[in-house]
C-alpha atoms as one frame of an Amber mdcrd trajectory, in Angstrom:
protein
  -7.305  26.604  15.225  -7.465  26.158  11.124  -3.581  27.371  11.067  -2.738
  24.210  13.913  -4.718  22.038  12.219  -2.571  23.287   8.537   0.888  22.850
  10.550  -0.034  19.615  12.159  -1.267  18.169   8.550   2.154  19.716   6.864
   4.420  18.034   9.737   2.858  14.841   9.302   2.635  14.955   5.753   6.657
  15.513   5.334   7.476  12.545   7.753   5.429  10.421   5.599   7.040  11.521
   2.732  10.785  11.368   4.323  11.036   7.554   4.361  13.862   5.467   6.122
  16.370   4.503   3.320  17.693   0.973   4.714  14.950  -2.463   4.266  16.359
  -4.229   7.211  13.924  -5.588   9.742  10.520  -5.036   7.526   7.486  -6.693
   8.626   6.660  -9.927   7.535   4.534  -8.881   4.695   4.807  -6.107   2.350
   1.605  -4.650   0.313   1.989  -3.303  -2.814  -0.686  -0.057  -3.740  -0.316
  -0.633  -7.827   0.408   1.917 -10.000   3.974   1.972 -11.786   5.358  -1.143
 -11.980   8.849  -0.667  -9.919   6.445  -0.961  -7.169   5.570  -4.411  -8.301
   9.127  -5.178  -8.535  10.560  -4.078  -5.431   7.859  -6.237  -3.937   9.163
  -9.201  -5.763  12.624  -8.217  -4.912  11.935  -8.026  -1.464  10.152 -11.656
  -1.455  13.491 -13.462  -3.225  15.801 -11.873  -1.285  14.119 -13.083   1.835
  13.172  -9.506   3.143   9.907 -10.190   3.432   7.951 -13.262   4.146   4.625
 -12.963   1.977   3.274 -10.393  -0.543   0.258  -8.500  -1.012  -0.489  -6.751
  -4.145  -3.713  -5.079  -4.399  -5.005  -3.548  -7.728  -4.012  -5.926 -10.143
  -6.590  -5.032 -12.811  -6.795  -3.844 -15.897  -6.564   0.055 -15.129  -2.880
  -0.365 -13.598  -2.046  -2.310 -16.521  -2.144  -5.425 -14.765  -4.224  -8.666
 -14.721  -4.066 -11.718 -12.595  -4.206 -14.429 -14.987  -1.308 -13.057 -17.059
   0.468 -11.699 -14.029   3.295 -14.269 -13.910   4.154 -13.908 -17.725   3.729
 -10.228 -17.178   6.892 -10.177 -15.184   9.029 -13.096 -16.011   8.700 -15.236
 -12.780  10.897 -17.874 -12.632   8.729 -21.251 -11.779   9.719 -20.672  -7.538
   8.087 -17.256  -7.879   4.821 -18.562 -10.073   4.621 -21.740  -7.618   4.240
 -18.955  -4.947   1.124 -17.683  -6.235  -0.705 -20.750  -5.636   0.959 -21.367
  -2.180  -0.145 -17.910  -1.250   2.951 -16.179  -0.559   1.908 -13.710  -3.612
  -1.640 -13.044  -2.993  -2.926 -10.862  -5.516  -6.417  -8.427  -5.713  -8.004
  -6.898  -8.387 -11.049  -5.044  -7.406  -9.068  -1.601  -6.246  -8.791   0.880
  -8.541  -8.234   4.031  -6.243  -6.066   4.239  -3.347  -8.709   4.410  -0.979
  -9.921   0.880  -2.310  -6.364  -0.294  -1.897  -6.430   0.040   1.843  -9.767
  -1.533   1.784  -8.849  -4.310   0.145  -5.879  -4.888   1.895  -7.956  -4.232
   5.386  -9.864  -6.664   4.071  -7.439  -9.166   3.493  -5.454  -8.699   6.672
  -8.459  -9.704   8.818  -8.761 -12.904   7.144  -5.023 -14.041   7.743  -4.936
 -16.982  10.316  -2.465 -15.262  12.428  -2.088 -11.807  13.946  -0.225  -9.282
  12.131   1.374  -6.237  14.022   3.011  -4.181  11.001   3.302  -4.608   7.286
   5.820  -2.603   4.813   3.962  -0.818   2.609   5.522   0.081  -1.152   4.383
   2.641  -2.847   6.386   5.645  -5.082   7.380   8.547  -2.690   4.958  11.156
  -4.229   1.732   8.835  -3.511   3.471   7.195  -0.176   2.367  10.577   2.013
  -1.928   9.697   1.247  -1.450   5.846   1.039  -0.351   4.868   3.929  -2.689
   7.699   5.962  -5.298   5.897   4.097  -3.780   2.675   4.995  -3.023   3.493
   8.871  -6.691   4.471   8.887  -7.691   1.083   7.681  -5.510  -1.370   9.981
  -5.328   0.621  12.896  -4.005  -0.396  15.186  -0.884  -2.141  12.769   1.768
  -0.015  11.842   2.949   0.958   8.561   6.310   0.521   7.401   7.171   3.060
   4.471   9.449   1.519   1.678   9.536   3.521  -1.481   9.850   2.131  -4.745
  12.026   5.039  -6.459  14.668   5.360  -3.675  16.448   7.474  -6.601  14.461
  10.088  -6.062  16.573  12.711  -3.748  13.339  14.320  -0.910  14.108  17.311
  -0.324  11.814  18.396   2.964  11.927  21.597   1.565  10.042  21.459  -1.756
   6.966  20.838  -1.312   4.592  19.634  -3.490   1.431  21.207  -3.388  -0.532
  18.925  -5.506   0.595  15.943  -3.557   0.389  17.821  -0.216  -3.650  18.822
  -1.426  -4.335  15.126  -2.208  -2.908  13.806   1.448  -4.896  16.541   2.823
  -8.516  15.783   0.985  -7.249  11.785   1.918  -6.518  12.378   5.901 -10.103
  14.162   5.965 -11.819  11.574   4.200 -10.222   8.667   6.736 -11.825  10.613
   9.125 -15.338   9.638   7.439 -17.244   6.352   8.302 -16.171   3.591   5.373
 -19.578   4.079   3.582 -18.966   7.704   3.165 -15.680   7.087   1.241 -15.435
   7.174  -2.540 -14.641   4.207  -3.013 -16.145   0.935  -4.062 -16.188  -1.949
  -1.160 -13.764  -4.839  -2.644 -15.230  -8.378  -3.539 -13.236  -9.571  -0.997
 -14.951  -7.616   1.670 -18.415  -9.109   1.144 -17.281 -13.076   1.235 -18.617
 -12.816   4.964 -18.427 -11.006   8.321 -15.028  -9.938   9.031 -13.271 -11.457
  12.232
């Protein structure tokens, strides 16, 4: 039984690392789990180019290097792209600081969008896309996840695996399986301005 459950977690965890190379026909929104800043600007690119329709970028804070009120000096936008912070088509977050509080926070924020959302594009770097967007897919189910990676430079080869990376999707997928309390994590400000729909 342990060795099927080991195979089934390995399968899984190489299709979430092998992501599709082309970012045609994304989902409306893309989220952005911070961490190294190409992240942040793929995002952006995807928004100006028209790929995507809004942007979510949870964990602006301090520990990522980030902070909201500096945000738009922090990465040169031009006054369309600074006007769309206050218009909300970048939203940005700053109470995550683990990936597990990313997906809350963007849980969060998904069920207080006025319309129903079916799939976002999540960006993350390839060696931390495998336990976000588990973590993720646990928190929106039933949306999909769209994987875009934000160092498409990076060749995946299926058979190298990372241990260290596969170990922390492993301990993540377990933990998704625990009841949100029981996750180590700290529930976002955003989740406790009222009931959830």
């Amino acid at each position: 039984m342990a060795a099927l459950v080991l195979t089934g977690l390995l399968l899984d965890f190489l299709n979430r690392s092998r992501v599709e190379d082309t970012i045609q026909d994304l989902p409306s929104i893309a989220i952005v789990f911070t961490g190294d800043f190409d992240r942040i600007h793929m995002g952006l690119d995807l928004l100006s180019a028209g790929h995507v329709d809004q942007l979510f970028i949870t964990g602006v804070n301090g520990d990522a290097g980030l902070g909201v009120a500096r945000f738009a000096r922090q990465f040169n936008l031009p006054p369309e792209q600074t006007t769309w912070l206050k218009t909300g088509k970048i939203n940005l977050a700053a109470d995550a600081h683990t990936t597990f509080e990313n997906a809350l926070e963007t849980g969060c924020w998904l069920d207080r969008q006025p319309t129903d959302i079916a799939a976002v594009a999540l960006i993350t770097s390839r060696t931390h896309m495998a336990r976000a967007s588990i973590a993720l897919q646990h928190e929106i189910w039933p949306r999909d996840v769209v994987r875009v990676i934000s160092d498409p430079e990076d060749v995946y080869d299926p058979f190298l695996l990372n241990l260290l990376d596969f170990g922390e999707y492993a301990a993540t997928w377990a933990i998704t399986l625990l009841p949100h309390a029981l996750w180590p994590a700290n529930e976002p400000s955003i989740c406790q301005t009222g009931p959830r729909p």
